[in-house]
Backbone bond lengths (Angstrom), bond angles and torsions (degrees), N, CA, C in turn:
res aa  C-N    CA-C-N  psi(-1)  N-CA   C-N-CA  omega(-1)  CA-C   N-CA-C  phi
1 X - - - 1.454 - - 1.534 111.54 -
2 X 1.461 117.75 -40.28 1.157 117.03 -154.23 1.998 97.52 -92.64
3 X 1.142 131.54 -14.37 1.429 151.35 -170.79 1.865 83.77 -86.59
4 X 1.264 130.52 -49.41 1.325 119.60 170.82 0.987 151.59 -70.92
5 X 1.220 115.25 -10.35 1.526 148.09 138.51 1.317 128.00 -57.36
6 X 1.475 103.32 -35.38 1.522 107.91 171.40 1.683 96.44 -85.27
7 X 1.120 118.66 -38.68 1.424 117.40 175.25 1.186 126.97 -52.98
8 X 1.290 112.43 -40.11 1.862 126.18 165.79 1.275 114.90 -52.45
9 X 1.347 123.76 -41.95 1.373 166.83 -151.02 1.281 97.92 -59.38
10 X 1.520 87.50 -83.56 1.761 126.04 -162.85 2.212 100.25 -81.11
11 X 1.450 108.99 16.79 1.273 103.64 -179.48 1.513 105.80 -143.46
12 X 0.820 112.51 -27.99 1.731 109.16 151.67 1.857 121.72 -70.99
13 X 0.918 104.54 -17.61 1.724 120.29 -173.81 1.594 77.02 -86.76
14 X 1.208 131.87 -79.90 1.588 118.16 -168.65 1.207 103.04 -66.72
15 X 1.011 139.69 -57.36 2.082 113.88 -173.27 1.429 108.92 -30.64
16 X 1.666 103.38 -72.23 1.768 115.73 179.77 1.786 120.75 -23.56
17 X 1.646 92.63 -51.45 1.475 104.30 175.55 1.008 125.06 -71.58
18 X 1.623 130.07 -28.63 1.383 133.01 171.55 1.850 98.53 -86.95
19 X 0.877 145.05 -67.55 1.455 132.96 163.31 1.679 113.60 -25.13
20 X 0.949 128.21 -15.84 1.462 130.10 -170.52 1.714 84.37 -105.47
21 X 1.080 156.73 -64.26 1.063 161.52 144.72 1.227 127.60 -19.74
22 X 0.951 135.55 -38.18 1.468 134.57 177.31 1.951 94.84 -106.97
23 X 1.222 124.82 -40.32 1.805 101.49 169.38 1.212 121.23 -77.18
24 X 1.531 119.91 -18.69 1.645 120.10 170.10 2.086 99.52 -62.62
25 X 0.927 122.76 -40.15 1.524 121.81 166.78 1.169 134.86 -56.46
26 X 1.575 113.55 -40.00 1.372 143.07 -162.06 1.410 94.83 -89.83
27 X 1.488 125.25 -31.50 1.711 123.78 -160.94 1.596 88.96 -121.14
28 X 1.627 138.64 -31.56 1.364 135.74 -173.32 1.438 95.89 71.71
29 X 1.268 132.13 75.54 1.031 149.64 -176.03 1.864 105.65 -75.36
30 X 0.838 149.83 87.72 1.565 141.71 -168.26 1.087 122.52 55.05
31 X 1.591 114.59 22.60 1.406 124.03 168.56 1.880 113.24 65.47
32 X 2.090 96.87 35.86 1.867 104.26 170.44 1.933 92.83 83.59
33 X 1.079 129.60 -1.51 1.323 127.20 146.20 1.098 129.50 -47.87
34 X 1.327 120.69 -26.53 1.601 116.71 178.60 1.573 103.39 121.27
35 X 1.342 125.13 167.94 1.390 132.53 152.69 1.082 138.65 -93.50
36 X 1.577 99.44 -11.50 1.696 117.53 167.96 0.937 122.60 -75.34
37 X 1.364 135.89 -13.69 1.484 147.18 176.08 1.260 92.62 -77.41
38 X 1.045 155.78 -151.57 1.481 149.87 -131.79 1.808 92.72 132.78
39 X 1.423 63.66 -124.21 1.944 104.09 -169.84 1.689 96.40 -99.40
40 X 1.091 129.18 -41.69 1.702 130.08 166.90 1.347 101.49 -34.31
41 X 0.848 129.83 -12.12 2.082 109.77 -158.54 1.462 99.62 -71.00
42 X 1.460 104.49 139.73 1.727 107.66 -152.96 1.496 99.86 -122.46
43 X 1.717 106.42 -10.09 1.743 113.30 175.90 1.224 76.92 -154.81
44 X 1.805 99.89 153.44 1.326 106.12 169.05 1.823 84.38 176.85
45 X 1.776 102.82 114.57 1.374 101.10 161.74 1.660 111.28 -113.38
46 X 1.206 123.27 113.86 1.421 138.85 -148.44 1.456 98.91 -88.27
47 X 1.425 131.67 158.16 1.769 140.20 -156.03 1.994 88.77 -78.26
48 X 1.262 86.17 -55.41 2.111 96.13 167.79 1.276 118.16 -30.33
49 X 1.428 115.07 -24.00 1.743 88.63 -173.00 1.833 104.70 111.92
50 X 1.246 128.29 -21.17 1.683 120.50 -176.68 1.141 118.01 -116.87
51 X 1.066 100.06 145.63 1.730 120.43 -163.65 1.729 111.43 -110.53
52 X 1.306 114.84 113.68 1.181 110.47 -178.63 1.776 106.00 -121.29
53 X 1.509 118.30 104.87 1.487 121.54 152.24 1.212 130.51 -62.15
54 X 1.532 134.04 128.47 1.556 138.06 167.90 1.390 129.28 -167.87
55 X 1.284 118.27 -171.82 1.210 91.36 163.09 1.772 91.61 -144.43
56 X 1.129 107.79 168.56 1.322 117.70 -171.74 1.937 111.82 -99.39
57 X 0.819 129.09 -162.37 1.791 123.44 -165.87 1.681 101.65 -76.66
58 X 1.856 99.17 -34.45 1.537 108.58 -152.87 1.668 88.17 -89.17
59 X 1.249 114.04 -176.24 1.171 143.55 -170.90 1.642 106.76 -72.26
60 X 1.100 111.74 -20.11 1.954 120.84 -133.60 2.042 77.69 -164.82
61 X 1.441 111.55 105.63 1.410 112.77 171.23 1.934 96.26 -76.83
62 X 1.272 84.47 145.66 1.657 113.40 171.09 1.067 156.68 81.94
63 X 2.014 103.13 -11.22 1.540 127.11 169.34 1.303 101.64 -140.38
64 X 1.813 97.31 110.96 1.550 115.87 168.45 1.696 111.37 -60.18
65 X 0.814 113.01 156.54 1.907 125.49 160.85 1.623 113.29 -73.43
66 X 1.673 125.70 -16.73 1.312 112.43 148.61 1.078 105.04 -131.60
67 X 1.385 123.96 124.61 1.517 126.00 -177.31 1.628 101.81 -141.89
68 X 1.203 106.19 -160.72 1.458 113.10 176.78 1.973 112.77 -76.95
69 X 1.331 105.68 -14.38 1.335 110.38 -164.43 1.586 105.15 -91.12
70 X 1.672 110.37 -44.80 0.892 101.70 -168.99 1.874 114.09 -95.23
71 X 1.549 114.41 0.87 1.109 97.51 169.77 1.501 106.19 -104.66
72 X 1.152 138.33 3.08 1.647 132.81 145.40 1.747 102.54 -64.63
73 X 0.979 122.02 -20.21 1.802 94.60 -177.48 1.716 96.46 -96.68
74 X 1.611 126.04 -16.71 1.531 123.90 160.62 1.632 98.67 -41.33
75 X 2.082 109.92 -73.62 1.585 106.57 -152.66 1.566 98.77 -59.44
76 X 1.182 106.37 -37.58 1.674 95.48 175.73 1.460 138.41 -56.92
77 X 0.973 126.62 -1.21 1.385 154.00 -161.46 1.343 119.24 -116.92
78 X 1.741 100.21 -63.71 1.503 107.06 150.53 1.306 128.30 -42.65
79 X 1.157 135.34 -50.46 1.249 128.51 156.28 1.303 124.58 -74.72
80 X 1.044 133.36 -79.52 1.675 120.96 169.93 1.492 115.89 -0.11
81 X 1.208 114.80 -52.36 1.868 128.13 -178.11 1.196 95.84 -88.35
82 X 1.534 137.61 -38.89 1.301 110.79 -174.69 1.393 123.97 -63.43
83 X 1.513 103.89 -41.14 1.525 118.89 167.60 1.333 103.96 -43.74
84 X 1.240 130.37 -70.34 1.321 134.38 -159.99 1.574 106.19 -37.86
85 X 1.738 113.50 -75.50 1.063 142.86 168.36 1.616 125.49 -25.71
86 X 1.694 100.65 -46.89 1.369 102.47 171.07 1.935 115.95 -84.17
87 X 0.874 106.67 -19.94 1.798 108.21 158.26 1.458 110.89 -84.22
88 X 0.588 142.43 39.81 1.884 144.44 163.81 1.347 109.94 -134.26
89 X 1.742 121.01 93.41 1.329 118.27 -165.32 1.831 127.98 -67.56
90 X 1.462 104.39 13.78 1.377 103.48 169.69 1.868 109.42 -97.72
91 X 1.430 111.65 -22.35 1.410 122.14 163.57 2.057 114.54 -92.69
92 X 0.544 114.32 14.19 1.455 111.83 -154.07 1.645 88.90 -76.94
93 X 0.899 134.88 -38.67 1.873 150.90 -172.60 1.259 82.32 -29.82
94 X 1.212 125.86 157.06 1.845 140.51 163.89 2.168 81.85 -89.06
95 X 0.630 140.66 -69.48 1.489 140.50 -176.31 1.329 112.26 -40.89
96 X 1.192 138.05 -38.45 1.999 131.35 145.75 1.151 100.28 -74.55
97 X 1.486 146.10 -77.11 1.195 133.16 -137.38 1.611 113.23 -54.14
98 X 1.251 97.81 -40.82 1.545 110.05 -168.65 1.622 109.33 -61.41
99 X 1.252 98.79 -52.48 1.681 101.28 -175.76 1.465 99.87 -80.87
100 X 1.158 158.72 -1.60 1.205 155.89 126.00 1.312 132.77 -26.47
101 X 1.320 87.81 -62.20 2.197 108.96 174.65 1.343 100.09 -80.15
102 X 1.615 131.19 -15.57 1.490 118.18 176.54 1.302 95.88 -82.36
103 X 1.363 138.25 -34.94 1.629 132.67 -171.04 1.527 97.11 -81.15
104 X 1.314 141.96 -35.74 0.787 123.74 -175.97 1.348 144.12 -93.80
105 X 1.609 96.67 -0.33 1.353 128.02 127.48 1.109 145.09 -44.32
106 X 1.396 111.37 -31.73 1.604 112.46 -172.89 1.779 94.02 -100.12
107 X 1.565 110.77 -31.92 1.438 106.03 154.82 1.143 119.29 -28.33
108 X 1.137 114.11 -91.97 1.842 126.51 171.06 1.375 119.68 -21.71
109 X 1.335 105.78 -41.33 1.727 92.45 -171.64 1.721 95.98 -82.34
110 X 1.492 104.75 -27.85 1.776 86.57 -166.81 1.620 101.32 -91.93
111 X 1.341 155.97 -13.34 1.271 125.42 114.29 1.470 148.21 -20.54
112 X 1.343 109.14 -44.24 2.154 103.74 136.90 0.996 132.93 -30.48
113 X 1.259 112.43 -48.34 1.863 136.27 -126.48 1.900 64.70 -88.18
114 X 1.798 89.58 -82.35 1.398 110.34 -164.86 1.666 112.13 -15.31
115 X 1.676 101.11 -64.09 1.330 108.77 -152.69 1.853 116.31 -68.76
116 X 1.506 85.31 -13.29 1.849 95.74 176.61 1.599 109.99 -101.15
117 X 0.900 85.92 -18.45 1.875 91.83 173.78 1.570 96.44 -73.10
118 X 1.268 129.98 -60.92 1.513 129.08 -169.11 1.469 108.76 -60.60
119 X 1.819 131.21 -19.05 0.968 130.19 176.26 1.275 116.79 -77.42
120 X 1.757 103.89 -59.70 1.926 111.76 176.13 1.716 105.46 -44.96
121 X 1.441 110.40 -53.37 1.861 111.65 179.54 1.746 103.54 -15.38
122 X 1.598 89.33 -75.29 1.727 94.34 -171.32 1.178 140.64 -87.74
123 X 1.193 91.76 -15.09 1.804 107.14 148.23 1.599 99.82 -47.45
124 X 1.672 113.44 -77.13 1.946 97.00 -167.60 1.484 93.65 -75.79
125 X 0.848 167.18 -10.75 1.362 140.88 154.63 1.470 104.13 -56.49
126 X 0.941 145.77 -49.12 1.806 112.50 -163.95 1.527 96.01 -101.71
127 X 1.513 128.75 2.52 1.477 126.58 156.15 1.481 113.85 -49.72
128 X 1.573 105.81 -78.24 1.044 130.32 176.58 1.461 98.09 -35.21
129 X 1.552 133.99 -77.36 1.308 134.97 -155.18 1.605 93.55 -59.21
130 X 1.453 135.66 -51.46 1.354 111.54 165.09 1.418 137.31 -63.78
131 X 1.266 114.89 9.74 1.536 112.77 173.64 1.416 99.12 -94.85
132 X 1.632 114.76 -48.18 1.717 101.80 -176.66 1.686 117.31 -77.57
133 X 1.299 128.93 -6.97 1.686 120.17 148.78 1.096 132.36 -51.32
134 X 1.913 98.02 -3.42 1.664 101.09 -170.97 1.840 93.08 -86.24
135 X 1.197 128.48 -35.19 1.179 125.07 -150.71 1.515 93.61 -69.11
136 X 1.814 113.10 128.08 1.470 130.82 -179.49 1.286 105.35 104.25
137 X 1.335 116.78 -15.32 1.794 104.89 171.53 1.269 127.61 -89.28
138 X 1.060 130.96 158.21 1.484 141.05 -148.26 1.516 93.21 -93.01
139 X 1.812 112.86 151.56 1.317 113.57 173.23 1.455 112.88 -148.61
140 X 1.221 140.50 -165.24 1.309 118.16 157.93 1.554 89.80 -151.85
141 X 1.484 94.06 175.08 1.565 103.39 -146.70 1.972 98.41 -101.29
142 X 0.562 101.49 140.35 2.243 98.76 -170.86 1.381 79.82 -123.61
143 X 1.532 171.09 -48.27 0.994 154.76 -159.75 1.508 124.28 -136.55
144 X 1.141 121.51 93.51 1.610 126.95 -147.70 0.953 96.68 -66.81
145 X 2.030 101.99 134.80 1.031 121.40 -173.45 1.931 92.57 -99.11
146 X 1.572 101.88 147.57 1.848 129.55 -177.11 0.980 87.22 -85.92
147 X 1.613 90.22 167.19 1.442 101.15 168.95 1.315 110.25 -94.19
148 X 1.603 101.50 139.08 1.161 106.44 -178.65 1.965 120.14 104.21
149 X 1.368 94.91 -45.26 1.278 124.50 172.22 1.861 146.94 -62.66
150 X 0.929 104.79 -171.52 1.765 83.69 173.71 1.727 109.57 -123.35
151 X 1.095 148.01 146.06 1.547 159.75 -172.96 1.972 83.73 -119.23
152 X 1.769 79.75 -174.39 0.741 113.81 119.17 2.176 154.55 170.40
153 X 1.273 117.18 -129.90 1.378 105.21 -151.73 1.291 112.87 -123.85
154 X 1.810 136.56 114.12 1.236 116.82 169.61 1.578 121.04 -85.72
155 X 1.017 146.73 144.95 1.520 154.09 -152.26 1.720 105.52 -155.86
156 X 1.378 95.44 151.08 1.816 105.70 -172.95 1.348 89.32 -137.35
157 X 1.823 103.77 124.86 1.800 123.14 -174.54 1.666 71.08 -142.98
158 X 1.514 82.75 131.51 1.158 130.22 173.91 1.763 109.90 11.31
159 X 1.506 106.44 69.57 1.370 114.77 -173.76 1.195 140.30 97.27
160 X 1.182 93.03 -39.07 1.662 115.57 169.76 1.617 130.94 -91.64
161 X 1.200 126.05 131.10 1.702 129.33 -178.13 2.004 96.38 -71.36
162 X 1.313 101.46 141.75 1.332 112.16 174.21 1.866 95.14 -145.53
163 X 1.255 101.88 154.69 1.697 141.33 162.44 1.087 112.91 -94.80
164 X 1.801 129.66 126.63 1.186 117.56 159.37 1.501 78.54 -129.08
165 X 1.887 96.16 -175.10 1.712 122.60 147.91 1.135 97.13 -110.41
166 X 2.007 76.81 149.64 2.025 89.00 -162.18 1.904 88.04 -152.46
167 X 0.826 103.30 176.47 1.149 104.93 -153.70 1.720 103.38 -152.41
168 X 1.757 123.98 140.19 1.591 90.15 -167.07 2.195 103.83 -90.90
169 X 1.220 80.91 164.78 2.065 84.41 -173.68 2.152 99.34 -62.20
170 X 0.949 101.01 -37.42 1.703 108.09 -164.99 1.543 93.28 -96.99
171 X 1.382 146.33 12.41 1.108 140.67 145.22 2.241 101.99 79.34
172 X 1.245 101.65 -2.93 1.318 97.58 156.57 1.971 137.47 -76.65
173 X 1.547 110.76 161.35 1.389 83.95 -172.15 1.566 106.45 -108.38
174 X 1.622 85.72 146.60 1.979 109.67 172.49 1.050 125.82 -90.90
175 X 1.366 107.84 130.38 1.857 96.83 175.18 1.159 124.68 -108.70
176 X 1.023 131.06 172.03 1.991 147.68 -159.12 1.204 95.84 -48.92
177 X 1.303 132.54 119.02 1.138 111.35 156.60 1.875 106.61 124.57
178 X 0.999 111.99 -10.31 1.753 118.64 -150.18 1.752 92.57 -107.48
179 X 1.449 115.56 124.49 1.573 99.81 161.61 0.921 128.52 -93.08
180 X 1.658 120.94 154.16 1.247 133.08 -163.15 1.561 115.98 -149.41
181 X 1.217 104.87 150.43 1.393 121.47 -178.56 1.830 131.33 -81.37
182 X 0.763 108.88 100.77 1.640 111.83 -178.14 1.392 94.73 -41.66
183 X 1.263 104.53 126.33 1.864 116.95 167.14 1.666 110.90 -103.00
184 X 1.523 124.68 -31.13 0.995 119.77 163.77 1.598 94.66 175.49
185 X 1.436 104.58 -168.91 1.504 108.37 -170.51 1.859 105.23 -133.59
186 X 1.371 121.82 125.80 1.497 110.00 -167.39 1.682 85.79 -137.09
187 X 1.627 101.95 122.26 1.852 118.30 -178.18 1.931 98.69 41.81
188 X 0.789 118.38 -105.23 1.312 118.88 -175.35 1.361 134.25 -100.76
189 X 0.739 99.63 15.67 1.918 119.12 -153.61 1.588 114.31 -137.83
190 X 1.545 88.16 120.64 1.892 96.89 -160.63 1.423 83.73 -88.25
191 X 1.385 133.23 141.92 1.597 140.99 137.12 0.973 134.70 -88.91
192 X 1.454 127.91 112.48 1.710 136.38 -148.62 1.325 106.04 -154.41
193 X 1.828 99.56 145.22 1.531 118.51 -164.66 1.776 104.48 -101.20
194 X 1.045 106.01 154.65 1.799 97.16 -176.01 2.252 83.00 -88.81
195 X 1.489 89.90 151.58 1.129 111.11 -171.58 1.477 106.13 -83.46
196 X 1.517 128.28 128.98 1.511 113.70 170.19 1.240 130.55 -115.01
């Protein structure tokens, strides 16, 4: 009984995870960012062309410490080890196995945690470090920015054409067409001077 439970366990934790995997593909879920990012995403330069700077509540934008990821690799774990544990007749007891596959569960999820936390880190670290190389480069404006208002800006980083919203630094208005200077970048929003 108790080997089937871990079996239930350890097989819903992999469905979930392969369903999380093949519809994050099927739908392009944050463009292979993950599903835990949400609305947190704290860097993110999108296949489109836009650039969004931030940071999210946590330390590390985009993978919480309990999310959907890391408590499917807990049930997964939990079972996987419970199974293990309950076929090995010096663990086989429901009284070791259990508290075993629960530690080695919480293992599992914080080896997730870890290993996606160390990824998002440098992901927004060299995001971030490419959003502020932008400040001093030239752009031109594809959607005139009002006064007062937001446009916005096409820009070329390192080869590639990008889109932001930009907004002008002196709060006057730009029109289509006019180049301008990145003054800096604040959450999403490039600030740029018309060039004279």
């Amino acid at each position: 009984m108790l080997f089937t439970i871990y079996a239930i366990c350890f097989g819903v934790g992999m469905l979930f995870t392969l369903v999380s995997v093949i519809l994050s593909h099927v739908f392009d879920f944050d463009h292979g960012v993950g599903s835990d990012v949400g609305a947190d995403i704290g860097a993110d330069v999108g296949a489109g062309g836009h650039v969004e700077a931030g940071f999210s509540h946590a330390d590390v934008a985009g993978f919480a410490p309990v999310g959907p990821t890391t408590i499917s690799a807990f049930i997964t774990g939990f079972g996987g080890f419970g199974m293990v544990f309950s076929s090995i007749e010096a663990t086989k007891s429901a009284w070791l196995s259990a508290p075993l596959s629960i530690l080695c569960g919480f293992a599992s999820a914080a080896l997730v945690f870890w290993i996606f936390h160390s990824v998002f880190k440098n992901v927004q670290s060299t995001s971030e470090a490419n959003v502020g190389s932008l400040v001093g480069s030239e752009a031109v404006v594809i959607t005139p920015i009002p006064e007062g208002g937001v446009g916005e800006i096409s820009y070329v980083n390192k080869g590639s054409r990008y889109n932001a919203p930009a907004r002008c630094d002196s709060g006057v208005q730009i029109g289509a067409g006019t180049r301008v200077r990145i003054k800096g970048v604040s959450a999403n929003i490039f600030f740029v001077e018309e060039l004279k």
